[in-house]
C-alpha positions in Angstrom: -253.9 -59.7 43.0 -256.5 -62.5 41.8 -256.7 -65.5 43.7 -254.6 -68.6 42.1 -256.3 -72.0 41.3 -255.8 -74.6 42.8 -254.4 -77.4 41.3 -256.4 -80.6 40.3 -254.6 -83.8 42.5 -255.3 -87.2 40.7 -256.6 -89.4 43.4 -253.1 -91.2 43.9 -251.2 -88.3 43.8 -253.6 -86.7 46.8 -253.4 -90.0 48.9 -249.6 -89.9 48.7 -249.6 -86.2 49.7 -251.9 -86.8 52.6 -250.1 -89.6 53.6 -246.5 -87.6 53.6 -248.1 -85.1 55.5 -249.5 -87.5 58.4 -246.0 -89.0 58.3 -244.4 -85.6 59.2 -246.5 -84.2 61.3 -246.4 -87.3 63.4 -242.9 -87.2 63.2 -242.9 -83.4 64.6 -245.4 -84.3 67.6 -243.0 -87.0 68.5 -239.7 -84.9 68.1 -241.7 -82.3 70.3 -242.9 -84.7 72.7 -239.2 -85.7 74.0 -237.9 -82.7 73.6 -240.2 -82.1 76.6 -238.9 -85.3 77.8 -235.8 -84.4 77.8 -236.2 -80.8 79.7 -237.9 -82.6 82.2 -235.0 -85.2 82.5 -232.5 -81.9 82.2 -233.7 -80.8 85.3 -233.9 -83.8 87.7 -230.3 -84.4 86.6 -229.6 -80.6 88.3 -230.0 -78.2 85.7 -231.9 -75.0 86.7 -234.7 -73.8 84.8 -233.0 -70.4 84.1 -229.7 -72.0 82.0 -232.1 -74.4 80.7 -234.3 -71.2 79.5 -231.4 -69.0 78.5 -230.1 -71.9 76.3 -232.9 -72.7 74.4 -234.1 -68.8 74.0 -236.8 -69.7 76.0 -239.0 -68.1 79.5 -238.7 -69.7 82.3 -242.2 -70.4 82.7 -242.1 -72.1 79.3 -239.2 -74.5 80.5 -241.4 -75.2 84.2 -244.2 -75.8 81.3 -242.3 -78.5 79.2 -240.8 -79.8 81.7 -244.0 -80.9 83.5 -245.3 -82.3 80.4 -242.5 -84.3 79.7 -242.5 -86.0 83.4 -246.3 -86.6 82.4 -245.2 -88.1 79.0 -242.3 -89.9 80.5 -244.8 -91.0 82.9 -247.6 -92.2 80.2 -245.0 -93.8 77.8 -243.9 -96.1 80.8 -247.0 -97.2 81.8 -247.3 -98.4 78.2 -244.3 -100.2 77.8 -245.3 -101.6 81.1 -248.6 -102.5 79.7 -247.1 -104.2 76.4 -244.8 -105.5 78.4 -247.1 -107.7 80.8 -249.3 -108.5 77.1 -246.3 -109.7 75.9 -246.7 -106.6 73.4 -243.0 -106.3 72.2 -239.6 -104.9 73.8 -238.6 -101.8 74.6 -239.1 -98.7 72.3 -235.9 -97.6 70.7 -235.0 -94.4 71.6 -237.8 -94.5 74.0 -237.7 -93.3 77.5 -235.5 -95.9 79.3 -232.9 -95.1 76.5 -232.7 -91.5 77.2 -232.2 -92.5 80.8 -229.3 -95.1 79.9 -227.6 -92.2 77.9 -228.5 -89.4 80.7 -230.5 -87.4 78.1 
């Protein structure tokens, strides 16, 4: 099978792809980063790894994984709404950390 051609972008039309693209993905590496968030917060409300595991179709040591990377995230995203806080930065971040506590996520 030849190989096909690529198509010829217009300058505009490229920037718009790249820029949908960056959106996106950004949007994924947030979704993924509290998802980890909120396995972390799963287990210090009780849950064990295992029903947290067999839920989500995951190993255990994958769960022990996210869930140690969401306390770090949990932990990073507080110090910088602690930081913007004492700058005077803004309020909280919707959604954010402190809201999935308030609604025990």
């Amino acid at each position: 099978m030849p190989p096909r051609k690529k198509a010829m972008l217009t300058d505009h039309v490229r920037a718009a792809v790249l820029a949908d693209v960056a959106l996106t993905h950004e949007a994924a590496m947030d979704a993924l980063e509290r998802d980890k968030i909120r396995i972390y917060l799963a287990t210090e409300q009780g849950l064990e790894t295992y029903e947290i595991a067999e839920r989500l179709g995951l190993s255990r040591t994958s769960v022990n994984k996210y869930a140690r990377q969401g306390r770090e995230a949990l932990a990073s995203r507080e110090r910088s709404a602690g930081e913007q806080a004492g700058s005077g930065g803004g309020g909280a971040d919707p959604g954010g950390p402190r809201e999935l506590l308030a609604h025990g996520v």
